[in-house]
C-alpha positions in Angstrom: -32.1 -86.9 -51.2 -33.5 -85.9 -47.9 -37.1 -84.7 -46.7 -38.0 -81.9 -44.4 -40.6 -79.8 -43.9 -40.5 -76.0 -43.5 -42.3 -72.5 -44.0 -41.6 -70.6 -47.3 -43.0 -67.4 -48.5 -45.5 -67.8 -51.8 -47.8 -65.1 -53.2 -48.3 -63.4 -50.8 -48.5 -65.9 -48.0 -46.3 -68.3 -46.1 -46.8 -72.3 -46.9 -45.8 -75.0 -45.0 -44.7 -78.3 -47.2 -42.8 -80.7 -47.5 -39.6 -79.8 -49.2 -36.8 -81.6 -50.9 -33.1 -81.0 -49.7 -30.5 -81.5 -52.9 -32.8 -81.1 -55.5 -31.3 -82.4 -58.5 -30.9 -79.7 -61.8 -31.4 -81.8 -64.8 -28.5 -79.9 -66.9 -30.1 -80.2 -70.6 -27.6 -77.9 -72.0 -24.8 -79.9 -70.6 -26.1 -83.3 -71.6 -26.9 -81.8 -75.0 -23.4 -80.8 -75.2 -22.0 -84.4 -74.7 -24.7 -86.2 -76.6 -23.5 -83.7 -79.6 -19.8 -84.5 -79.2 -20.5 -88.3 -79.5 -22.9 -88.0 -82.7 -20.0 -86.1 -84.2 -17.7 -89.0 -83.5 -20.5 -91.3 -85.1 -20.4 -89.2 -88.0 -16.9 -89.0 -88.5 -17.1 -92.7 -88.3 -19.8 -93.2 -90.7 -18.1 -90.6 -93.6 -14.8 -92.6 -93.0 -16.5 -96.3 -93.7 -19.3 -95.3 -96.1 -18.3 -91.9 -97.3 -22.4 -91.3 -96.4 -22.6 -87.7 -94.6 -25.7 -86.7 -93.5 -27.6 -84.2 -95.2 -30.2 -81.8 -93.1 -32.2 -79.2 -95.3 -34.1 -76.4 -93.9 -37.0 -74.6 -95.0 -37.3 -71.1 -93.8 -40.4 -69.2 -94.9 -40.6 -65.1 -94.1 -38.3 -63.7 -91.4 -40.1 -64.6 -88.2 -37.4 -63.6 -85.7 -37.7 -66.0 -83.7 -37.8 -68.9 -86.1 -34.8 -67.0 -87.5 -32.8 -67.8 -84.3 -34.0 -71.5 -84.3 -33.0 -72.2 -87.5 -29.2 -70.9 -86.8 -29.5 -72.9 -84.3 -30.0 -76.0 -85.8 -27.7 -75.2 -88.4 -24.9 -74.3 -86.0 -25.8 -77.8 -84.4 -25.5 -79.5 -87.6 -22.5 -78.4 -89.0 -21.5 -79.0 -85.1 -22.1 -82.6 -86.3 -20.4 -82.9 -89.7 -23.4 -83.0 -91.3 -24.2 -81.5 -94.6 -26.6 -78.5 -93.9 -28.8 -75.6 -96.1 -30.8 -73.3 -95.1 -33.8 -72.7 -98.0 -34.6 -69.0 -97.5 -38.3 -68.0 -99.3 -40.0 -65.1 -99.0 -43.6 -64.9 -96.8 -45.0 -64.3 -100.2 -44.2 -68.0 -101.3 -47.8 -69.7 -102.8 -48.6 -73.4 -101.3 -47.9 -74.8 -104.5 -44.0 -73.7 -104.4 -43.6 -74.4 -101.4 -44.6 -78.0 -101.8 -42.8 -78.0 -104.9 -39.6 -77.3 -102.7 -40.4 -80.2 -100.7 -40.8 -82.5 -103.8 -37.2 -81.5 -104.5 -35.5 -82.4 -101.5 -37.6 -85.3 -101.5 -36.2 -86.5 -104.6 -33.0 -86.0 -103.5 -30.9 -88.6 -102.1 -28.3 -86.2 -100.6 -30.8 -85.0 -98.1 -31.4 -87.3 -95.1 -33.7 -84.8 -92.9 -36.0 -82.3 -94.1 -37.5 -79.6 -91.6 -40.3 -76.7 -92.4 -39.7 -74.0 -89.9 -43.3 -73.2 -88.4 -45.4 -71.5 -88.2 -45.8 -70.7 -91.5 -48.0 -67.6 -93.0 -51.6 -67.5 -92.8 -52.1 -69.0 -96.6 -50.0 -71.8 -96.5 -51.7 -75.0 -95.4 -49.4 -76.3 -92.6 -50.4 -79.8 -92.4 -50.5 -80.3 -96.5 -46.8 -79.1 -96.0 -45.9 -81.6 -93.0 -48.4 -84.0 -95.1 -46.1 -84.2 -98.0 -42.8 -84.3 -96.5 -41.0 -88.2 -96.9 -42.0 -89.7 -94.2 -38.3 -91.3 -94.2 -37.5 -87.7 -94.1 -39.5 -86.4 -91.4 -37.0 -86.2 -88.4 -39.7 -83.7 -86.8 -41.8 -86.6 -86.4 -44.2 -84.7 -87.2 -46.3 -86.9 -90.3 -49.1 -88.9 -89.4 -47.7 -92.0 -90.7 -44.5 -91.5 -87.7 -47.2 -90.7 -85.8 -48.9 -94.1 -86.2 -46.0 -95.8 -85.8 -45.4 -94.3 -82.5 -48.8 -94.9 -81.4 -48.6 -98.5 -82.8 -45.4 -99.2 -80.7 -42.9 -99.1 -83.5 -41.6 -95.8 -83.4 -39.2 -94.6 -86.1 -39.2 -90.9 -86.4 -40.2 -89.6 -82.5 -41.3 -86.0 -81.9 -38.0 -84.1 -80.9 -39.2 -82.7 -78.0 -40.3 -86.0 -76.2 -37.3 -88.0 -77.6 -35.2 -85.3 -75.5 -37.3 -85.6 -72.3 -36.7 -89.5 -72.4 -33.2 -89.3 -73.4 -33.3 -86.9 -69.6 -34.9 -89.2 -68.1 -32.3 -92.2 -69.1 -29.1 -90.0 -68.5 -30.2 -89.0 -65.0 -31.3 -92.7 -64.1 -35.1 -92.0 -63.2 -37.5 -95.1 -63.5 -40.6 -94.8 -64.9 -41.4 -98.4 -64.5 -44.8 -98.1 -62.7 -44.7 -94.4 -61.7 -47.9 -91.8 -61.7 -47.4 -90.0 -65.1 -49.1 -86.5 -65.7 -48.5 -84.6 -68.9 -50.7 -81.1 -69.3 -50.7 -80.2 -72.6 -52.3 -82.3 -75.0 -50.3 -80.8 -78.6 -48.9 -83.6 -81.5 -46.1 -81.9 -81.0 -45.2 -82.6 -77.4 -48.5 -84.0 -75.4 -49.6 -86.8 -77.1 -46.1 -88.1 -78.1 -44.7 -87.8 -74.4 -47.8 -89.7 -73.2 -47.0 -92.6 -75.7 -43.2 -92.4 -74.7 -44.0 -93.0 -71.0 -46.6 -95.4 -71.7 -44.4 -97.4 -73.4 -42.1 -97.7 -70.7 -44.8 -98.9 -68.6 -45.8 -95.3 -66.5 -49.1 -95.1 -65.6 -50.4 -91.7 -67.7 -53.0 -88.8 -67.1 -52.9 -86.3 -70.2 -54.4 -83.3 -69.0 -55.0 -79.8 -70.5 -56.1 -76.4 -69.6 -59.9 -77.6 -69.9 -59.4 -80.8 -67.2 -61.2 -80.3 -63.9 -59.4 -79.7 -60.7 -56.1 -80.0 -62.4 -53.7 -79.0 -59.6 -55.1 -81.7 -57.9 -55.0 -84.4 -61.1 -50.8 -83.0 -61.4 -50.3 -83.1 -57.4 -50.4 -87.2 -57.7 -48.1 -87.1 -60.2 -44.5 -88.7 -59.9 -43.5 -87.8 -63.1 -45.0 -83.8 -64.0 -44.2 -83.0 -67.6 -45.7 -79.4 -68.5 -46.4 -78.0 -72.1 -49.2 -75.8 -71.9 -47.5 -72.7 -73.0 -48.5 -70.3 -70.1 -46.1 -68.3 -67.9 -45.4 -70.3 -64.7 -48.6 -71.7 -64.6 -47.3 -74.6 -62.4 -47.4 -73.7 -58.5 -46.6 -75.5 -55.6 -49.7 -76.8 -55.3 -49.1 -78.5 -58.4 -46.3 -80.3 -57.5 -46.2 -83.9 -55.3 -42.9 -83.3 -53.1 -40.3 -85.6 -54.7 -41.6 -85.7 -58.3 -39.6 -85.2 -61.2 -40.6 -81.7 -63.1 -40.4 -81.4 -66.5 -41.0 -77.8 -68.0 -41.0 -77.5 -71.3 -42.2 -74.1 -71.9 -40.7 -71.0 -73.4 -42.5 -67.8 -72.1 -41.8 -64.1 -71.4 -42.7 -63.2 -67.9 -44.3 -60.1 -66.8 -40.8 -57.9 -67.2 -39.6 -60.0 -70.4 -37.8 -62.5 -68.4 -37.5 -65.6 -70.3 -39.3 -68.1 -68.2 -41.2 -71.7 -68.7 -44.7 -73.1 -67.8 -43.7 -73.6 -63.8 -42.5 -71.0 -61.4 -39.2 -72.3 -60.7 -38.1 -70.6 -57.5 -41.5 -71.8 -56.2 -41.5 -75.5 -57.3 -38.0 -76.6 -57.1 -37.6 -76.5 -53.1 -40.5 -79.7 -53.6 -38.7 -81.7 -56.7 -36.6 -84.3 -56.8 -35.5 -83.3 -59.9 -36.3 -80.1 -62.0 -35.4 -78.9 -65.4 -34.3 -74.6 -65.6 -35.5 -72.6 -68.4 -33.7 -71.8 -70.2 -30.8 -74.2 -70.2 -33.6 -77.5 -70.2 -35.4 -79.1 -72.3 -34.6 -77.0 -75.0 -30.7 -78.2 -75.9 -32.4 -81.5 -76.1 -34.8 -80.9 -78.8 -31.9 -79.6 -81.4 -29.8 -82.3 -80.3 -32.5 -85.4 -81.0 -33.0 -83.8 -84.3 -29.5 -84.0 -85.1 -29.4 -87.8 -84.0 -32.8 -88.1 -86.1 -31.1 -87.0 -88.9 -27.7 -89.5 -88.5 -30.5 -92.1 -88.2 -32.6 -91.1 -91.0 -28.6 -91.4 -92.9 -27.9 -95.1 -91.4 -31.3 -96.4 -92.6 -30.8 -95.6 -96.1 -27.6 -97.8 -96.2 -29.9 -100.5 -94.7 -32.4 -100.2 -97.6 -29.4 -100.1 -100.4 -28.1 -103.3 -99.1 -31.0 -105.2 -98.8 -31.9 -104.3 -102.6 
């Protein structure tokens, strides 16, 4: 990686920064695609020696279009996997009480490793009494507060999809975190928090910011390591950005002419990065993928707990 500095046009004005030559492309769909071809090999392995396949069931309330699309997604990704998959169609018009009575069910069901509730869910239903009452052994989001205490504790079993992805990114593409300046914005259970325990853990120094932190542009330009989930169109500019760090984006936005787009303005920011990841193409492969190998893991523990009976 080389350094240089230059003039570039940006809003309306030139800057002059230091910029990175070769800026690496984190390929998330590509490292996605491989990590998916080896879990199917694990899973052919496992059905051969144990004649366990993995069973993912999800719940898919109303006909949000675009949870419509994620959840063919994760069932294409499944199958992709040899795993056994449903889809549980219910109408918007579904009470709390069935609905939780459908988790019951697949909670008592030792066919079915991983359980997912598509959110967000209509205005009546209580989300977190649904995510509440999902098996915790079950939860491959991650999502229940007992997975989330384990995380937070140091023992993580069930991780947040989204973070489990970045890290596995981070691994793949040989980046240390050992010591490095660690800025998250976004603060979410979803993606925030988790990502701040992940780097923590692998001994990052961490800021978690949010749209409410003072002088943030500043608070993200010290950063070595950027992750960004705040879920506004390329809110990230240059003079967000430390030249050389590592930019994660995890957004998914529409710009002003219904371009898909994340939380950082790519053609802006990646001349200063290290390493950057696109949207689309990202983070995004990632999270289906983790939840896939949360699932096979979610399978191989339930052998553990039938032989030490």
């Amino acid at each position: 990686m080389l350094e240089g500095t230059s003039s570039f046009w940006y809003n309306g004005r030139y800057l002059k920064e230091k910029r990175i030559d070769m800026t690496q492309i984190i390929d998330g769909k590509a490292l996605a695609a491989k990590l998916q071809g080896q879990l199917a090999e694990k899973t052919a392995r496992l059905k051969e020696e144990t004649a366990l396949v993995p069973g993912l069931v999800v719940i898919l309330v109303g006909d949000n279009p675009a949870s419509q699309v994620y959840v063919r997604n994760k069932e294409r990704s499944a199958l992709a996997a040899g795993f056994r998959s449903e889809v549980v169609r219910v109408p918007d018009t579904i009470t709390q009480a069935e609905l939780l009575d459908l988790v019951a069910k697949y909670n008592q069901d030792p066919a079915w490793h991983g359980i997912l509730v598509q959110l967000p869910l209509p205005k009546h239903i209580d989300e977190e009494a649904v995510l509440l009452a999902i098996d915790p052994e079950k939860d491959v989001d991650g999502f229940h507060p007992l997975n989330m205490g384990r995380l937070w504790s140091g023992h993580p079993v069930m991780i947040p999809s989204t973070p489990a992805g970045i890290m596995e990114m981070f691994h793949a593409y040989g980046i240390d975190l050992e010591g490095k300046n660690a800025v998250v914005i976004g603060r979410s259970n979803i993606v925030g928090k988790p990502m701040a325990q992940l780097l923590l853990a692998k001994n990052a120094t961490v800021t978690l910011t949010h749209s409410r932190t003072h002088n943030l542009a500043k608070v993200a330009a010290k950063a070595d390591i950027l992750v960004v989930a705040i879920g506004r169109a390329k809110f990230v500019t240059p003079d967000f950005v430390k030249p050389g760090a590592v930019v994660i984006d995890v957004g998914m936005n529409r710009d002003e002419n219904g371009k898909l787009c994340g939380d950082v303005d790519y053609e802006a920011v990646a001349p200063l990065a290290s390493h950057i990841t696109p949207v689309p193409g990202g983070v995004g492969p990632m999270t289906i993928t983790m939840l896939m190998e949360q699932t096979y893991q979610a399978a191989l523990r339930t052998l553990d707990r039938k032989f030490s009976k």
